[in-house]
N, C-alpha and C positions, 0 to 999 in steps of 0.2 A: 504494500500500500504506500503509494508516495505520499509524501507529507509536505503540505506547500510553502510549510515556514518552519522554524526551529519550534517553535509555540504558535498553538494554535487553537484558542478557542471558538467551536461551535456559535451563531449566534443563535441568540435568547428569545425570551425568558423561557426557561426553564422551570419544568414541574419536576425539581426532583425533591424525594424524600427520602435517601439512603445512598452515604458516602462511607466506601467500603477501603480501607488502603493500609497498603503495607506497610513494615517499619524499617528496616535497615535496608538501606540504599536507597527509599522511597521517600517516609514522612521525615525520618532521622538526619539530623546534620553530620557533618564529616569529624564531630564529636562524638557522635552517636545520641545525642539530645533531641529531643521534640522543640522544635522551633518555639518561644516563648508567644509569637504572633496566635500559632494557634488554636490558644484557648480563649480568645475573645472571641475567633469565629465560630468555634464549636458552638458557645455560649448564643451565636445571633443564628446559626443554623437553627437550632435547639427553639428557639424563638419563632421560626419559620417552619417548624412541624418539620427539622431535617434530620435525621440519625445518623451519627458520626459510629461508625466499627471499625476498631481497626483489628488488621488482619495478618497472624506472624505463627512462624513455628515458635515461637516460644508460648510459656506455657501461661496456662490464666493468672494464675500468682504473681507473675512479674509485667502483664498486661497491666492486670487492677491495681500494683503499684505503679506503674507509671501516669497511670489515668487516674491517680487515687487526686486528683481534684475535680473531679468533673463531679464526684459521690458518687452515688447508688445508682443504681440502675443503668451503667454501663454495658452495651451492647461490642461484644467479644468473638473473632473468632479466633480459637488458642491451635497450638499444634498442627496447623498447617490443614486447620480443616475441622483435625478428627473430634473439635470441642467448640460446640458453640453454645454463646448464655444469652440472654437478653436481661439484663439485672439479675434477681436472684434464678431466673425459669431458665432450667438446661433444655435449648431447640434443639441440639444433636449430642450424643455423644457414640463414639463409633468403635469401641475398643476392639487393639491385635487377639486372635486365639494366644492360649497360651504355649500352644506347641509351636505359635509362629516367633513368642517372646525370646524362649530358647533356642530356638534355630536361629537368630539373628545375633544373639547373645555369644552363643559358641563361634560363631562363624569369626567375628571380631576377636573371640582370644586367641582365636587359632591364627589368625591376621597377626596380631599382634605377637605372638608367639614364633614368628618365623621373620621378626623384628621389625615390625612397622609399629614408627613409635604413634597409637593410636589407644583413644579409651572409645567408653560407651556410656548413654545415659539411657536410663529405660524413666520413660517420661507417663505420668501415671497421672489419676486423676485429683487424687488429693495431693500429691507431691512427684517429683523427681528422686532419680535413684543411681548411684554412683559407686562402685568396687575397687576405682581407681582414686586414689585421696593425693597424688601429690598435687603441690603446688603449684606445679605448672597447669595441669591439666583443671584443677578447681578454677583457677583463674579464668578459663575459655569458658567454663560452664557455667558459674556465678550471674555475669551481666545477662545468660538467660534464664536463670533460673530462679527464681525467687524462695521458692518450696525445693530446699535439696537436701535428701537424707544420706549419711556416708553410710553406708550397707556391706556387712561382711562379704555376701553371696549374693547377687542378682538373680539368682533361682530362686532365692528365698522369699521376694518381694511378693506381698499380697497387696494388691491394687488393681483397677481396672486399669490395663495399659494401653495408650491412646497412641502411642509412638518411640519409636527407638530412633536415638540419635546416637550418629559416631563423628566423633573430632578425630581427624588426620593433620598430625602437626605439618605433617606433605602436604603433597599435592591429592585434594581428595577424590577428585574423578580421575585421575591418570593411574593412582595407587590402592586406593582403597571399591570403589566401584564395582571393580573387577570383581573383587572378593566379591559381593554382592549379589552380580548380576542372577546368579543362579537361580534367587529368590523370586525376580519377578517373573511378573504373572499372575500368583498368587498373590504376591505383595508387590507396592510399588516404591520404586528405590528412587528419592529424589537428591539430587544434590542441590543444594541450597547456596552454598557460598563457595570458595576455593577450599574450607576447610569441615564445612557440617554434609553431612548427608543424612538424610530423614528417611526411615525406613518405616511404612504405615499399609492400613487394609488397600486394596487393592483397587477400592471405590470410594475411597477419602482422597479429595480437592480441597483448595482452597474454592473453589467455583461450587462444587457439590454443597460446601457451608452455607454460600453466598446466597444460592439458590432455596436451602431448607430458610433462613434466614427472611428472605423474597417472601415465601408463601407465611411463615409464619407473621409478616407486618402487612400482608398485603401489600406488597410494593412490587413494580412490575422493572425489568432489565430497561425501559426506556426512562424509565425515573431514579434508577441506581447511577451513582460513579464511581469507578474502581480508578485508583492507581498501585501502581505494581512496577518492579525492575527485573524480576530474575522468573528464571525457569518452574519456578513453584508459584508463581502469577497467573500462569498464561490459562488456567483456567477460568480462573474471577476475572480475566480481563473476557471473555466470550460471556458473561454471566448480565455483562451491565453493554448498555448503548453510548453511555458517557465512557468511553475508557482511554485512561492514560497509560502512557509509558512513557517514564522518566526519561528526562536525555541522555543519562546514565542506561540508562537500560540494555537489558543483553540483545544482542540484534534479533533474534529468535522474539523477545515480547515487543519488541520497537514495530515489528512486520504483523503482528496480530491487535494491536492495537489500533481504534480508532484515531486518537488523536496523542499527542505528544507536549509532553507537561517539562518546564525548566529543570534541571539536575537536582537531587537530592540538596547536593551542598547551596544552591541560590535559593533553598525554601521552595523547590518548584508546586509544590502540596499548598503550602498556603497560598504562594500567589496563585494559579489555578483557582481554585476556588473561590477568590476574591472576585475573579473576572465573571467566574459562573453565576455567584449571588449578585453583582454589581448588576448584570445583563439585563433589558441592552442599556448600551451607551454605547453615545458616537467615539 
């Protein structure tokens, strides 16, 4: 799809009521912070009957702490789909079998056992869960993890598990994927950044949430806006009519995307959305 400017908003006005968007690489500054602009707009969307969700493999724990000014009744998709809330009400949750926990689980030690320096998080619903305790590897998994248990045995965890994540201090689709591929199918193996890859059901989206999401507010894909940067987007970017891809964005979501929103690091999320709610003006 060509795109006729670097930015490019749609003209107006706009009926929408449901703005869906990711965090790293997308809402996130090049600090990794939520842009301080916004939460005034959340606040006049909110005003305007708009629901802001945002949309990330990390887990609800560390969503509802970041969003923990907005209060109550924050609308969530956690884990790259497999959890979605609307306030206190769970609209999906989508838990791995447990014989698929373990096969993902051994496959990584065995990974790592023939020395790829990698751990593993088995990502649950009341918390996260971790066998690997050094420092290095706590520190990649902390800024997503809000809810993290140091656990002897990751067989031993009782929890409904929503998703398996493995950190490759490598290169994680060149090194670590491989190990993986064998899984899909049944499960699907997403690589998320150069270093996470997400291993979840086999019909868990971020678009499948976006959609359970849709039907439960009654809101239709031409009244949603998604933006998205990476390969675990390009779902919720087919989900909504309004869809961005960062300028940032991996060429893969830049071609599936509608339209094309400023980079992460210029706030491209807030300003979009400025120009959507402004609309029209000359």
């Amino acid at each position: 799809m060509t795109h006729h400017d670097a930015f490019h908003v749609p003209d107006g006005p706009h009926d929408i009521r449901l703005v869906v968007c990711d965090m790293d690489g997308t809402l996130l500054d090049a600090a990794k912070r939520i842009p301080e602009a916004l939460w005034p707009l959340v606040t006049r969307m909110k005003e305007r009957g708009i629901l802001f969700a945002p949309a990330s493999g990390r887990q609800h724990a560390t969503l509802a702490r970041q969003f923990a000014r907005l209060g109550d009744g924050l609308v969530v998709i956690a884990e790259n789909g497999a959890y979605v809330r609307d306030g206190a009400d769970e609209v999906s949750v989508s838990p791995l079998p447990d014989a698929a926990v373990g096969e993902i689980v051994g496959t990584v030690r065995a990974h790592a056992a023939r020395g790829h320096d990698v751990g593993v998080v088995v990502c649950g619903r009341r918390s996260a869960y971790v066998e690997r305790t050094d420092a290095a590897f706590l520190a990649k998994c902390e800024p997503y993890y809000a809810a993290l248990d140091k656990v002897e045995d990751l067989d031993d965890v009782e929890d409904d598990i929503l998703k398996v994540a493995i950190y490759d201090f490598g290169d994680a689709a060149h090194d670590t994927a491989p190990a993986l591929a064998h899984l899909a199918g049944e499960l699907k193996v997403v690589v998320s950044d150069r270093h996470w890859i997400d291993v979840m059901r086999a019909d868990v989206d971020k678009g499948v949430a976006v959609r359970a999401l849709q039907e439960a507010l009654g809101v239709t894909p031409a009244q949603t806006v998604v933006f998205g940067d990476y390969l675990n987007d390009l779902e919720m970017i087919d989900a909504a009519e309004l869809s961005f891809a960062m300028a940032n964005a991996h060429p893969d979501v830049a071609a599936r995307a509608r339209f094309t929103a400023p980079a992460n690091t210029d706030h491209g999320v807030v300003v979009t959305l400025r120009r959507l709610l402004d609309h029209p003006r000359g």
